[in-house]
VODREN-152724 format. One record per residue (C-alpha): residue in three letters; x, z, y. Coordinates in pm, whole numbers, plus 50000, padded with zeros to 5 digits. Example, Ala and Ser with C-alpha at 12.3 -4.5 7.8 and 13.67 -1.06 7.14 Angstrom:
Ala512305078049550;Ser513675071449894;
This chain:
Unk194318378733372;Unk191518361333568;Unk191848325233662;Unk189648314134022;Unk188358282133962;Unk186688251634112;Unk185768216234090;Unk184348184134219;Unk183618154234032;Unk184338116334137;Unk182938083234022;Unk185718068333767;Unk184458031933804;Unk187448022134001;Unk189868041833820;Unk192418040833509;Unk194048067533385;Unk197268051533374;Unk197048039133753;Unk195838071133841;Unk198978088433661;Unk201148064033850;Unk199928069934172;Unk200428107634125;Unk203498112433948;Unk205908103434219;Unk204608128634430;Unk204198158034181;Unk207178161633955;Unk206578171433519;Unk203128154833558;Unk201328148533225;Unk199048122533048;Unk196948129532762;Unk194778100532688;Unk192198087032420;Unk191478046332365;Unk190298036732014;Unk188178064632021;Unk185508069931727;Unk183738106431858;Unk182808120132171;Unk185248146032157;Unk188248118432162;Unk186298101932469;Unk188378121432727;Unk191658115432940;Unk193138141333111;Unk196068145033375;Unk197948174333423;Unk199308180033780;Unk201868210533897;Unk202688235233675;Unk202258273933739;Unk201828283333378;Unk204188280933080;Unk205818292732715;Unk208388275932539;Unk210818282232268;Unk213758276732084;Unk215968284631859;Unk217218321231990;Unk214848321632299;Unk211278324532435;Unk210328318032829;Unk207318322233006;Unk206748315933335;Unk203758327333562;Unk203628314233878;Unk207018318733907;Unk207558349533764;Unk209818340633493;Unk211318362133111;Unk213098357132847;Unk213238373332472;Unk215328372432223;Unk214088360731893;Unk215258385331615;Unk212178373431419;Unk211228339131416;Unk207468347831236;Unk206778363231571;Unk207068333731786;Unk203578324131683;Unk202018357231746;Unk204058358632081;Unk202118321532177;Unk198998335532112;Unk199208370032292;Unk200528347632602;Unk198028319632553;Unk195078340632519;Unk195578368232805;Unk194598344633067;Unk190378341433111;Unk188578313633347;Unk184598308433275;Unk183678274233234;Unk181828255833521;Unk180058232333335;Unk179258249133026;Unk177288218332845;Unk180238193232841;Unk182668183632539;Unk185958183132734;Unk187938207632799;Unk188578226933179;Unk191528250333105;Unk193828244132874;Unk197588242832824;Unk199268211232716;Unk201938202632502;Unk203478198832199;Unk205288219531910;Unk207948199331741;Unk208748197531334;Unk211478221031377;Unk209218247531470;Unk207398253631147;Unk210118278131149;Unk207838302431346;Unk205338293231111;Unk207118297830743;Unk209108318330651;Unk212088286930617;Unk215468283130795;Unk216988249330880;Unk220138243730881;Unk220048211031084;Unk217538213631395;Unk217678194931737;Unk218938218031980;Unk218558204532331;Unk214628204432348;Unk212258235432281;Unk210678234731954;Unk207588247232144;Unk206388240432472;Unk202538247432670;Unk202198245433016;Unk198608255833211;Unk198488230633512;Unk197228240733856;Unk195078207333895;Unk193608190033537;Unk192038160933607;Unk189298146533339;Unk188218111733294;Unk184808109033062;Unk185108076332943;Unk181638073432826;Unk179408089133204;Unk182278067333381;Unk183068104733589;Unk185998117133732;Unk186408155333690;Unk189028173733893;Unk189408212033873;Unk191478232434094;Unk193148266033882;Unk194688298434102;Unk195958332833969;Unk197588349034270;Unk199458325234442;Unk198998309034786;Unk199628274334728;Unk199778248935059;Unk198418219334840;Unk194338221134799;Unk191688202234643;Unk190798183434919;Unk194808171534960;Unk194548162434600;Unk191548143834598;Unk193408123234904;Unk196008113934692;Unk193618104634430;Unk191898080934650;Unk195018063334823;Unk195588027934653;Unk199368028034630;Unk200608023134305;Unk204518023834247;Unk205398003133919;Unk209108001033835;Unk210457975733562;Unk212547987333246;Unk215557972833023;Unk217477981032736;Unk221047985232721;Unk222897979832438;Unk222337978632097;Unk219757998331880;Unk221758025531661;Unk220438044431374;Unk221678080831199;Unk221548064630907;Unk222748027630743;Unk220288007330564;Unk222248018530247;Unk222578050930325;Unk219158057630335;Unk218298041530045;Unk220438062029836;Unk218518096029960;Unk215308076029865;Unk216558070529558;Unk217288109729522;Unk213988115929671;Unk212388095829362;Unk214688121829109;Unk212988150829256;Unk209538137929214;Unk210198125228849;Unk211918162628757;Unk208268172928887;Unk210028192229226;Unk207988174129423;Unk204588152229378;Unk205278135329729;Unk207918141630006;Unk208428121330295;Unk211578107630409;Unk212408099030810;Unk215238077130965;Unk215738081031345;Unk216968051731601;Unk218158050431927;Unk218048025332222;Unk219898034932569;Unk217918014732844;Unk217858019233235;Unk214728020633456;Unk211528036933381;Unk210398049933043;Unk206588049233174;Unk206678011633139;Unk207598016432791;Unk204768037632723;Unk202108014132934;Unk203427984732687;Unk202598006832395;Unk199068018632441;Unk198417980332509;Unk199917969232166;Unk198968001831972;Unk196008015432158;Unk195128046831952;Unk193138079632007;Unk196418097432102;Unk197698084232349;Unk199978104332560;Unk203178111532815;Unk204448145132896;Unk207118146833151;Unk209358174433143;Unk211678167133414;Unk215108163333187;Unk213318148132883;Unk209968131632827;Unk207568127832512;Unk205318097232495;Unk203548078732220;Unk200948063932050;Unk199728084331745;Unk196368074731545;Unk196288107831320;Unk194888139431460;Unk196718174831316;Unk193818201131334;Unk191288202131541;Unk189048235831634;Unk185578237431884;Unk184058267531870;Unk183678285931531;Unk184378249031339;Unk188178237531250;Unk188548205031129;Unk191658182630977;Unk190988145630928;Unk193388129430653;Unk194428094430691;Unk195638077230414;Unk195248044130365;Unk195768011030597;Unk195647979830583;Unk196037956830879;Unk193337935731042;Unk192897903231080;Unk190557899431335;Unk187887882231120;Unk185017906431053;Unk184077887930717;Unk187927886830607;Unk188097923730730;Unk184927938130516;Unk186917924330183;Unk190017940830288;Unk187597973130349;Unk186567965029988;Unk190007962529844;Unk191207990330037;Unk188258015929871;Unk189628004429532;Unk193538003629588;Unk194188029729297;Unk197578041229507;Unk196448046229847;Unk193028061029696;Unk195408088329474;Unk197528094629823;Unk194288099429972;Unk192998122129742;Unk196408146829778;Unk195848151230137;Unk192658161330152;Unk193048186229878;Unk196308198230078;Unk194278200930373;Unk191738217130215;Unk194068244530116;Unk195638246130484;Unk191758253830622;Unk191368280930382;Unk194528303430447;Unk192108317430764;Unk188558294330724;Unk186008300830505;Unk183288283330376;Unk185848248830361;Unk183778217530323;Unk184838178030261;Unk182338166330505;Unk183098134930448;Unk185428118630211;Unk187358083030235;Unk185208066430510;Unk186448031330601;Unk186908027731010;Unk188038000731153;Unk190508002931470;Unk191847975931668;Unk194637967731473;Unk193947981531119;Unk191467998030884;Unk191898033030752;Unk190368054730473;Unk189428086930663;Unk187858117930570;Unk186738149030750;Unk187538188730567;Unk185668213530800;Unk185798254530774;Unk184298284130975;Unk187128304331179;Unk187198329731356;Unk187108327631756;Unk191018322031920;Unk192428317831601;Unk193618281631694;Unk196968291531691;Unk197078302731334;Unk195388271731242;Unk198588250031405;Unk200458271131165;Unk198348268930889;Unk198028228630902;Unk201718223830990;Unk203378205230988;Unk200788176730830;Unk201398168330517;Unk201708133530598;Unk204988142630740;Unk206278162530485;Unk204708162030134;Unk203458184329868;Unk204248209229784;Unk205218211530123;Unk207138242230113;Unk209608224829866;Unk209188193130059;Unk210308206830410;Unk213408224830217;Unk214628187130056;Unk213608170430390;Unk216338194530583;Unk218768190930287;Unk218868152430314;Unk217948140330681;Unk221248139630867;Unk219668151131181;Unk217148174931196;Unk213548159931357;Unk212968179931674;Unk209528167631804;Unk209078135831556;Unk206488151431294;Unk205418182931469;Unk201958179931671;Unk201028175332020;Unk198028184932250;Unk196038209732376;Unk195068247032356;Unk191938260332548;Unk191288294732688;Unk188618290932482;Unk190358287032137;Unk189058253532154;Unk192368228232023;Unk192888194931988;Unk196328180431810;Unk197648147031767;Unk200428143831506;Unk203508129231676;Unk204088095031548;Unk204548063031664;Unk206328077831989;Unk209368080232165;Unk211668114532312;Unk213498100632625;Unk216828120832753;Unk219448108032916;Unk218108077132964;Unk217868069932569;Unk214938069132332;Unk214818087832014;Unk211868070531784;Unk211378073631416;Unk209428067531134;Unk209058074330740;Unk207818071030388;Unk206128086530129;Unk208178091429869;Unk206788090729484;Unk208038085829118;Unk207178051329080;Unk208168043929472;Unk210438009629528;Unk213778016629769;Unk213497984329904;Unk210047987829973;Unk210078019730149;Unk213008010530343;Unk210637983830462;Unk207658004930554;Unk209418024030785;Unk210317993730995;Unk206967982430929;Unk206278011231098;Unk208588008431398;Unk207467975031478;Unk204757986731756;Unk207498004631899;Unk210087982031928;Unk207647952632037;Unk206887978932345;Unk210627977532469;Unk210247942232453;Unk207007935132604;Unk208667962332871;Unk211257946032974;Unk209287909833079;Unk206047931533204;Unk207267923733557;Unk209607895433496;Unk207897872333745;Unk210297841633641;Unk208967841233319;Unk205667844433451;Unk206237810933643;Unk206937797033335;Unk204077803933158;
């Protein structure tokens, strides 16, 4: 199926992505946000904004849906391998030529995000405890995308058609764009934070996780405790606090009308432009201080930290293994770079292969989910994961995104974020499990880990608290 396009482009000096979301949500319901601060490539130097749906796939446990413009089905899934084949088929019958063929960023694309619980249409693996009430899968394809380039300071806006006569055109859009209203709306918590697990509780399956890797089951797996927090108001705010606190390369918020993803992740899943896929292993952090001469010695240290450098050394070989299920010629392009963020230093590296063109989607399920999220091996690692989490992970640990028409991808891992239904947040976190791990220690890393997260409900609630601000 053909896809009319067109396009004009807008300066972006007096615009942010996030006040440009704002002003456009409230008028076009399940708008999306897919942004990049932190960035280290030009690739990662692009925000984009979905606006109105009239293209989507999703999935769950029994069911796919598409729906094109309207036109809705539904399957049955007797085979849950096929749910990755059926993605691609329904991805990749849609064609739209680019308009400007020399840029980085992508025109047409679907968004969105497959959670952990669908490696199921990836492995052959059965869960026994999976989150039910959100698709493990779901892409949409977005009438309008709109494209900041961070580094020309342009505003991109293209305008997508099948069949459909829509009322709303460019020109409207671009009208909305340009209006300077921006509706902000505060947020608060309600209650008490709650956890699926005790502090004790989970300590005890850490200590069973440490068995399994000393009886040689496992080298690594990676253990996850989940926490809620009921709040009223808007979620958004939430998600504006944490790009301030935690600004990453992944930033993002996808609204799906009853539930909404958002986070903050620093970790890309698999990347693919062109005939090149590429995964980028992080392992190893240490935080910043915010002295550059204190900072090079922790750079120093961190090179020659025999446990993160060993941790390090796992994932790349894991993801070299992922690349070559359908890449050839896999490479280690580059191997335990220091970079230095805004809040903390990471060993990186960068394991490339040749593909094949629109094979993206077999790379997701090659690389997934990461094995930062799950361990190695990872087969054996998902299977104790499902055994000893109380709750299955829906979303948390799966990868989120986008998908071009032209087998181009781009995947963030989902960390560091928050699912919102109901008007409660699920967040979690974990840690990597090994023989000569300390319970106590781990138990700590994962609300190590949670602390950006919670600090964003907090900073949240007093973002518009003007008595405090009086105060001050």
């Amino acid at each position: 199926m053909k896809i009319r396009k067109q396009h004009i482009t807008l300066p972006a000096d007096s615009f942010t992505p996030v006040g440009l979301y704002l002003r456009l949500r409230d008028q076009f319901s399940n708008t999306i946000l897919l942004e990049s601060s932190d960035y280290h490539t030009r690739r990662n130097s692009f925000s984009y904004i979905g606006v109105q749906s009239i293209i989507d796939i999703q999935a769950d446990k029994h069911h796919v849906k598409t729906n094109i413009e309207g036109k809705e089905s539904e399957e049955v899934i007797n085979d849950p391998l096929q749910v990755s084949q059926r993605l691609n088929d329904f991805i990749f019958q849609f064609e739209c030529a680019p308009i400007l063929k020399n840029e980085d960023f992508e025109e047409s694309v679907f968004f969105g995000a497959t959670g952990f619980d669908g490696v199921q249409f990836f492995e052959d693996i059965s869960f026994e405890k999976t989150r039910d009430d959100i698709p493990f899968l779901r892409y949409h394809f977005y009438r309008f995308v709109i494209v900041f380039d961070h580094f020309k300071d342009e505003l991109h806006v293209f305008e997508h058609q099948l069949d459909k006569e829509y009322d709303l055109k460019l020109d409207d859009l671009v009208k909305v764009i340009l209006n300077r209203s921006i509706p902000q709306f505060k947020f608060s918590k309600a209650g008490e934070e709650s956890s699926n697990q005790t502090d004790s509780e989970f300590l005890e399956i850490i200590r069973k996780g440490i068995k399994h890797c000393e009886l040689g089951d496992v080298f690594q797996m990676v253990l996850s405790r989940q926490f809620s927090q009921k709040f009223k108001g808007d979620e958004f705010t939430v998600y504006r606090a944490l790009r301030s606190l935690n600004p990453s390369p992944y930033l993002f918020y996808f609204d799906y009308g009853d539930y909404k993803l958002f986070g903050s992740s620093p970790e890309a899943q698999v990347s693919v432009k062109g005939n090149k896929a590429f995964v980028n292993p992080i392992a190893g952090t240490y935080k910043r201080t915010g002295d550059d001469t204190a900072d090079a010695a922790l750079a120093e240290k961190l090179l020659n930290d025999e446990k993160e450098n060993a941790e390090h050394t796992m994932l790349v070989d894991l993801g070299r293994n992922d690349l070559s299920k359908n890449g050839k010629n896999v490479k280690v392009e580059v191997y335990k770079e220091v970079q230095f963020y805004s809040h903390v230093i990471h060993l990186v590296s960068k394991v490339s292969a040749d593909v094949a063109p629109k094979s993206s989607i077999n790379l997701l399920g090659d690389t997934f989910p990461a094995g930062t999220l799950s361990g190695a091996p990872k087969y054996k690692a998902l299977e104790l994961i499902n055994h000893y989490e109380p709750t299955g992970r829906g979303l948390y640990g799966g990868a989120v995104g986008l998908i071009g028409l032209n087998g181009n991808m781009n995947h963030a891992i989902i960390i560091r974020s928050f699912v919102s239904k109901n008007n409660e947040l699920k967040y979690q976190a974990g840690a990597g499990i090994v023989a000569l791990s300390d319970p106590e220690s781990e138990l700590q890393e994962v609300h190590n880990k949670l602390h950006a997260l919670r600090m964003a409900m907090e900073k949240a609630e007093n973002m518009f608290d003007t008595q405090k601000a009086k105060q001050l």
